[in-house]
Kinemage of the C-alpha trace (Angstrom):
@kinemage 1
@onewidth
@group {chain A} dominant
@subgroup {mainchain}
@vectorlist {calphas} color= white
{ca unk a 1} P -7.322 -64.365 -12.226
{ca unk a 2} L -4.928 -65.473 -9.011
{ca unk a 3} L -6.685 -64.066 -6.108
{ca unk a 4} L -2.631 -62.362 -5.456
{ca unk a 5} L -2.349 -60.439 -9.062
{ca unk a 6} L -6.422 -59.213 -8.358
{ca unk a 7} L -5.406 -58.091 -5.370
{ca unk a 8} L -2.016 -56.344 -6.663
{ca unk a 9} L -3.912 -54.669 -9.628
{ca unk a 10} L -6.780 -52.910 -7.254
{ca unk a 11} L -3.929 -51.742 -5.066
{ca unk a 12} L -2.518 -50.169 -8.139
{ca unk a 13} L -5.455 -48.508 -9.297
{ca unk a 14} L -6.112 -46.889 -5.614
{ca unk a 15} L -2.949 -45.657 -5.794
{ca unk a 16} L -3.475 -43.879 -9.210
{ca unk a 17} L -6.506 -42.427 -8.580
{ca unk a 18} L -5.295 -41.170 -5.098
{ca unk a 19} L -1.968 -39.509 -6.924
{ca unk a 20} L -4.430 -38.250 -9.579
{ca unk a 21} L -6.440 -36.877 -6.758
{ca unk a 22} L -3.550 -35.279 -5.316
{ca unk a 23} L -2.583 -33.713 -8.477
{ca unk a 24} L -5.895 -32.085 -9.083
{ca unk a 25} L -6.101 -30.748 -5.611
{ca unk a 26} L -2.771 -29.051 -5.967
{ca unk a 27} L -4.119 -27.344 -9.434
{ca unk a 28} L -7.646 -26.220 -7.981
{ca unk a 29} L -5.747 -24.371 -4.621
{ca unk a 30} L -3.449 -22.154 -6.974
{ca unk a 31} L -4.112 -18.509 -5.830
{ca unk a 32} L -4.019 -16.246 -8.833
{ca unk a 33} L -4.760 -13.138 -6.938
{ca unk a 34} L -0.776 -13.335 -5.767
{ca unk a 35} L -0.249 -12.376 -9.612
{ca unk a 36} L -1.597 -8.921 -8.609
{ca unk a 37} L -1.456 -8.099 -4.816
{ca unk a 38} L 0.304 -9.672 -1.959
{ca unk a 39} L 0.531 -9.186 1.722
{ca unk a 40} L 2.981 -10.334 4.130
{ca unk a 41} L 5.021 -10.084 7.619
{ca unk a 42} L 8.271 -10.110 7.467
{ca unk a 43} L 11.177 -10.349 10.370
{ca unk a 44} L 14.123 -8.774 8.844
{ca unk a 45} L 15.696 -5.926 9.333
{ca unk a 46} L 12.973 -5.139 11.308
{ca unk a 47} L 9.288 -6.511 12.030
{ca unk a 48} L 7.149 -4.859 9.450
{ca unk a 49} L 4.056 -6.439 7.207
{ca unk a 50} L 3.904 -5.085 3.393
{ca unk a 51} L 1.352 -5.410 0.631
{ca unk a 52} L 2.739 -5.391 -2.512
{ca unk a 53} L 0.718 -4.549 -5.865
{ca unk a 54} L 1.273 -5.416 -9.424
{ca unk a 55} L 1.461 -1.766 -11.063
{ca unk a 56} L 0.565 -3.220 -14.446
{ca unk a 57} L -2.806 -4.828 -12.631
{ca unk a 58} L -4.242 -0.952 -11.754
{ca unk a 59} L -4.800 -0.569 -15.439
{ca unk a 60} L -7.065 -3.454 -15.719
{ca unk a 61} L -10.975 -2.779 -14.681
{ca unk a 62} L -10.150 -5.500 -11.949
{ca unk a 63} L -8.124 -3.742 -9.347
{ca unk a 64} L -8.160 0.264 -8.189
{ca unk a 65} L -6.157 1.957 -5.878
{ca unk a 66} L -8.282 4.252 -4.409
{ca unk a 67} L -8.557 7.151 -1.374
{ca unk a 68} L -11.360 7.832 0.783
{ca unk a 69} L -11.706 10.384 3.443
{ca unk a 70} L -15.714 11.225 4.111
{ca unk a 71} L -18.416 9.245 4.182
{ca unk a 72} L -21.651 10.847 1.975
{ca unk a 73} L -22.431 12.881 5.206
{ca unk a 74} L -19.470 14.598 4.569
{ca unk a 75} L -17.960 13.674 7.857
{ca unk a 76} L -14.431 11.534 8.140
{ca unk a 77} L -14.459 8.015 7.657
{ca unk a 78} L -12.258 7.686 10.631
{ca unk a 79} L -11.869 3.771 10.507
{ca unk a 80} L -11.146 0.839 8.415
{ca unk a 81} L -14.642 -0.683 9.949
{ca unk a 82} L -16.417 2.587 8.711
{ca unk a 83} L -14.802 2.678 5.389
{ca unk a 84} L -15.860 -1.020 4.370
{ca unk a 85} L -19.361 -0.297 5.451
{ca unk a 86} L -19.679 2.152 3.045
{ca unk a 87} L -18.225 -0.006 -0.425
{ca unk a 88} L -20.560 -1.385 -2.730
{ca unk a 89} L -21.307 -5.091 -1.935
{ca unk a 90} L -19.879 -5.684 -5.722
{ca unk a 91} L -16.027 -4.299 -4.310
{ca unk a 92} L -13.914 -6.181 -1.757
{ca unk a 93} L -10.726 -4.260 0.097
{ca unk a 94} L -7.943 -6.374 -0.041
{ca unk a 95} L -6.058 -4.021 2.520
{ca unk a 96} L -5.753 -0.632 3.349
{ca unk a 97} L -3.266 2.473 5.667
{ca unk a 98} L -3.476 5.755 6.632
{ca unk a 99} L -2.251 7.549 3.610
{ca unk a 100} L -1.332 11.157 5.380
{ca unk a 101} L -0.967 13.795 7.631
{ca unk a 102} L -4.022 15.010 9.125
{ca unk a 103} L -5.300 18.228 11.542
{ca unk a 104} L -7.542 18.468 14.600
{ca unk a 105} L -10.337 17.908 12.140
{ca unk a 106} L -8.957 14.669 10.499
{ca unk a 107} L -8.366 16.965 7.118
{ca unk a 108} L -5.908 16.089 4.901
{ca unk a 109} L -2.834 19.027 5.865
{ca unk a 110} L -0.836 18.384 2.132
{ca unk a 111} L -2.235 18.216 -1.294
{ca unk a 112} L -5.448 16.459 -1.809
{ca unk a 113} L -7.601 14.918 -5.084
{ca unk a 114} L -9.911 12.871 -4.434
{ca unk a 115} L -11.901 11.052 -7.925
{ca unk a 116} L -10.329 14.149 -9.713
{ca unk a 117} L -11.429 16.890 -7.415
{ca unk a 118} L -9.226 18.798 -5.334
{ca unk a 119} L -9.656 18.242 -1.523
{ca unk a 120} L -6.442 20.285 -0.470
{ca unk a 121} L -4.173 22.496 -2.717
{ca unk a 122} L -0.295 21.751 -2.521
{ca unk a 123} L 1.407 22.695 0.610
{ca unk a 124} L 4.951 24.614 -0.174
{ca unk a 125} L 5.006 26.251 3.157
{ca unk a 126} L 7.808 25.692 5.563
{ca unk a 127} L 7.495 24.807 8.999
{ca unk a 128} L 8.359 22.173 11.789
{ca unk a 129} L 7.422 18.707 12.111
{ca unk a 130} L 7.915 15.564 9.722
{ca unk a 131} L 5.723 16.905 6.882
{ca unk a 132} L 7.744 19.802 6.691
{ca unk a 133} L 11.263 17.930 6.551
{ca unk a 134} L 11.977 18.818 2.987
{ca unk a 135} L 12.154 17.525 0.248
{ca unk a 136} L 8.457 16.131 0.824
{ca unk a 137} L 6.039 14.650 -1.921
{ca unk a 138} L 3.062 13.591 -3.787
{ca unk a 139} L 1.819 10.160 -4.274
{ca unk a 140} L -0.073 10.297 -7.372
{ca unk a 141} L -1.713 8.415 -10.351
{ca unk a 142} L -3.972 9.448 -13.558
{ca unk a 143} L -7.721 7.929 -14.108
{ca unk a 144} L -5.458 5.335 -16.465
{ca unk a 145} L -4.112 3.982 -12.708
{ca unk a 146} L -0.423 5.042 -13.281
{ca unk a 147} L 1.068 5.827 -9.854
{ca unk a 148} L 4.102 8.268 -9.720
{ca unk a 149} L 5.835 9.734 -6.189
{ca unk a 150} L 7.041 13.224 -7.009
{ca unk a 151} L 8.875 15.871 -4.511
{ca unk a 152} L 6.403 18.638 -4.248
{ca unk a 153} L 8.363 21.654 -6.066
{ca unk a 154} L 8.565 19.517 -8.962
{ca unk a 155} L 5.230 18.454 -8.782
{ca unk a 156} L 4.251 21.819 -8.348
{ca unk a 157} L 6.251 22.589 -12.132
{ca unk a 158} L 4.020 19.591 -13.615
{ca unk a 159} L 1.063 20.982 -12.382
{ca unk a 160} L 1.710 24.674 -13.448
{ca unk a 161} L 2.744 23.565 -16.997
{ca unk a 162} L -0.394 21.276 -17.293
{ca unk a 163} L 1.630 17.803 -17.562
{ca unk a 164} L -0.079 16.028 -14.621
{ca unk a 165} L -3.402 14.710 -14.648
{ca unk a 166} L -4.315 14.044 -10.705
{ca unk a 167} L -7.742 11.721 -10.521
{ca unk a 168} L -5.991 10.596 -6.931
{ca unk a 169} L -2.596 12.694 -4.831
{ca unk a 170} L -2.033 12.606 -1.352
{ca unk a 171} L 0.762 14.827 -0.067
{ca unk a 172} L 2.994 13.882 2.932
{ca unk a 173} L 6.741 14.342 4.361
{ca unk a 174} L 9.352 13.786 4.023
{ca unk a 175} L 10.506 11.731 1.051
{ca unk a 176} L 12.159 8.706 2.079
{ca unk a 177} L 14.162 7.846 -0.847
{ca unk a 178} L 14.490 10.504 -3.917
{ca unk a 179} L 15.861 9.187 -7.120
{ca unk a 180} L 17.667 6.071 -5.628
{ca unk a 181} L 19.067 8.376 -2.571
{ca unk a 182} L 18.309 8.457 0.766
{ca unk a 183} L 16.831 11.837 2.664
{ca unk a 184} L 19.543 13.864 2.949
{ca unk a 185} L 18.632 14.923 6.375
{ca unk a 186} L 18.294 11.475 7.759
{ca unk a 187} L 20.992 10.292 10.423
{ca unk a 188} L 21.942 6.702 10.448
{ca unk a 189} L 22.578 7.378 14.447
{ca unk a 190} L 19.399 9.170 15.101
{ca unk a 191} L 17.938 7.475 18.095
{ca unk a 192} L 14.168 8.609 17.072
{ca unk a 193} L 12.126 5.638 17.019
{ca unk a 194} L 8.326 5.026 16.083
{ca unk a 195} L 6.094 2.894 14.296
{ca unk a 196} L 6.055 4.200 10.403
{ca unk a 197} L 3.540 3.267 7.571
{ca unk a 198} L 5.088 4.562 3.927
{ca unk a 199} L 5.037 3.450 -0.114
{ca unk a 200} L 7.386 3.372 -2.834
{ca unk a 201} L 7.375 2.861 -5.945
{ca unk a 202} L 10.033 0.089 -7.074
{ca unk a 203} L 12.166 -1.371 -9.601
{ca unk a 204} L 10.582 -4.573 -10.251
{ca unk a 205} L 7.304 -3.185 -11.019
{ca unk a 206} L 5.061 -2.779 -8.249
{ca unk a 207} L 3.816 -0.464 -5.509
{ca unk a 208} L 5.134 -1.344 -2.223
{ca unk a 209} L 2.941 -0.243 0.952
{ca unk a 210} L 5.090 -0.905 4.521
{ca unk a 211} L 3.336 -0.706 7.856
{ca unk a 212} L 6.114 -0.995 10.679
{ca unk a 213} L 5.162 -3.785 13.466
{ca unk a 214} L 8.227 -2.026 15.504
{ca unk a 215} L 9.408 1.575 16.198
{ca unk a 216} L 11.704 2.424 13.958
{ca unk a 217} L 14.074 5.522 13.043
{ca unk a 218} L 13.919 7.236 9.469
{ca unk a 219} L 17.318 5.660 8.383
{ca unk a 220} L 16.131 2.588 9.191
{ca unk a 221} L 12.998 3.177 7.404
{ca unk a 222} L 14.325 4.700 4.365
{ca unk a 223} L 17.017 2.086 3.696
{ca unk a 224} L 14.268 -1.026 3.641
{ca unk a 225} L 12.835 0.580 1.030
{ca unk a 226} L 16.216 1.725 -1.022
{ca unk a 227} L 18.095 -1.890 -0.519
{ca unk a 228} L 15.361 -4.510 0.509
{ca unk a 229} L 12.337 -3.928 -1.656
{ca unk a 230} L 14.304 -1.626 -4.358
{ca unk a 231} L 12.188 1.050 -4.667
{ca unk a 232} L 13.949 4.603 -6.036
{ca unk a 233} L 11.668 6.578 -4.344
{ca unk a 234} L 9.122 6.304 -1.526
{ca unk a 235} L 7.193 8.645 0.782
{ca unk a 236} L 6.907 8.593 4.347
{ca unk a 237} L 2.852 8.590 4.903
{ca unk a 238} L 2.928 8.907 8.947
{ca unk a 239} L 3.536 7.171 11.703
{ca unk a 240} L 3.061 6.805 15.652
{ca unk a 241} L -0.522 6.432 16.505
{ca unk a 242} L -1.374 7.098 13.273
{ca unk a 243} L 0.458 4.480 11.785
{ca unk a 244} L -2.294 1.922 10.382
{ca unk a 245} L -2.714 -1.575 8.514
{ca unk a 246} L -5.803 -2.987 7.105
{ca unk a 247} L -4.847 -6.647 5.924
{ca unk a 248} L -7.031 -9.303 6.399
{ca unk a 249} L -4.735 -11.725 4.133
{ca unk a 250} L -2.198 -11.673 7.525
{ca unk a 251} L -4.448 -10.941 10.147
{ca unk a 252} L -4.302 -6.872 10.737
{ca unk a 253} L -6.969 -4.575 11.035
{ca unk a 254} L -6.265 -1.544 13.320
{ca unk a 255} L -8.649 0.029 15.243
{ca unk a 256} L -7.174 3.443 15.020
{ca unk a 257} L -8.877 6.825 13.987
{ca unk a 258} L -6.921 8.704 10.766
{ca unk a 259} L -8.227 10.861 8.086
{ca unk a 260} L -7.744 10.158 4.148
{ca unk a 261} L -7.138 6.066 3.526
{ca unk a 262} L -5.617 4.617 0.612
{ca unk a 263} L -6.425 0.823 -0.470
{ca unk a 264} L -7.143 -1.274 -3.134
{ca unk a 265} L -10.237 -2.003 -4.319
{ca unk a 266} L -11.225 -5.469 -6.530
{ca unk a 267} L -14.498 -5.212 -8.207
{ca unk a 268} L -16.026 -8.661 -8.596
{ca unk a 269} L -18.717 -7.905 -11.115
């Protein structure tokens, strides 16, 4: 063979194995995990970072959404870096917030279950402040991993008549959106800013958890939910110093001290 065409045909065969080589690379990087759970920053309307989950992947034996408040002391977690020193070395958190208003004590003010045992009872009373800016509500799911977000008074029916099994509820205030509709007490020219962390529960599916990188007002807050991420209702969790993101995917883990936590849990066994 013409030392040219040997040449021409090894040069051809590099180039085939290095395409094939790219091809395979692609295939072996795919991230399946983005199937379930997602986190991300975003820039618009506002700076804010979200981690989005998969409803239909909490009723696998895979992925949990879970709450913690105490360690087996019975004191208050307090902190992310407390929290994942205390999960089995077969369980990763893929991120975490503060999931709720909280006293002097770091106790959970609204209702609390906890692993199907109730921490707080359900808080009707009336009073000042954000948790008290009605309609509030209940984030909620059953041991099966279905997660609802229910204004309290009709929560309070459900429970009464026996129709809601709680294995997990944190209570907090006020709604956000209710039914596709924006708090009716929220003013689109309020001038209240903070940094907010909230979910919602949303049309497409999944569970949308927002941390705030930017002070924000309620409006504001609300209508990301309602018209960017389409969720008919969400709950305001809190917010200010309490507001708190646990997301190693992007790069956040707060330092900040809160009282009951919500995350989700993978178990890799």
């Amino acid at each position: 063979m013409p030392t040219s065409i040997l040449t021409l045909s090894l040069s051809l065969i590099v180039l085939a194995l290095g395409l094939s080589a790219c091809q395979q690379t692609d295939t072996d990087t795919t991230n399946l995990d983005t199937d379930s759970w997602s986190c991300q920053t975003k820039d618009s309307p506002f700076t804010y970072s979200v981690c989005r989950v998969d409803a239909s992947g909490l009723t696998s034996d895979r992925y949990s959404l879970q709450l913690f408040w105490q360690a087996s002391n019975d004191q208050p977690l307090l902190t992310f870096d407390t929290l994942l020193s205390t999960l089995p070395k077969t369980e990763t958190l893929n991120f975490a917030m503060n999931a709720g208003m909280y006293n002097e004590n770091y106790a959970p003010i609204g209702y609390t279950v906890i692993k199907g045992e109730e921490v707080k009872s359900l808080n009707l009373k009336e009073g000042g402040g954000n948790f008290h800016l009605l309609p509030n509500g209940v984030m909620w799911w059953d041991k099966a991993g279905h997660v609802q977000i229910t204004e309290s008074h009709a929560l309070d029916e459900q429970i009464n008549n026996g129709n809601a099994q709680h294995w997990y509820a944190t209570q907090s205030g006020p709604m956000l959106v209710i039914n596709d509709e924006i708090h009716p007490q929220f003013n689109p020219d309020s001038t209240s800013i903070k940094l907010r962390n909230g979910a919602g529960i949303c049309r497409d599916g999944s569970i949308q958890f927002v941390n705030t990188d930017e002070p924000v007002t309620f409006y504001q807050f609300a209508t990301l939910f309602k018209d960017e991420l389409g969720c008919p209702n969400a709950l305001f969790l809190d917010g200010g110093i309490a507001s708190a993101l646990y997301a190693p995917s992007i790069d956040k883990q707060d330092k900040k001290e809160m009282g009951v936590m919500i995350g989700l849990v993978e178990n890799k066994e």
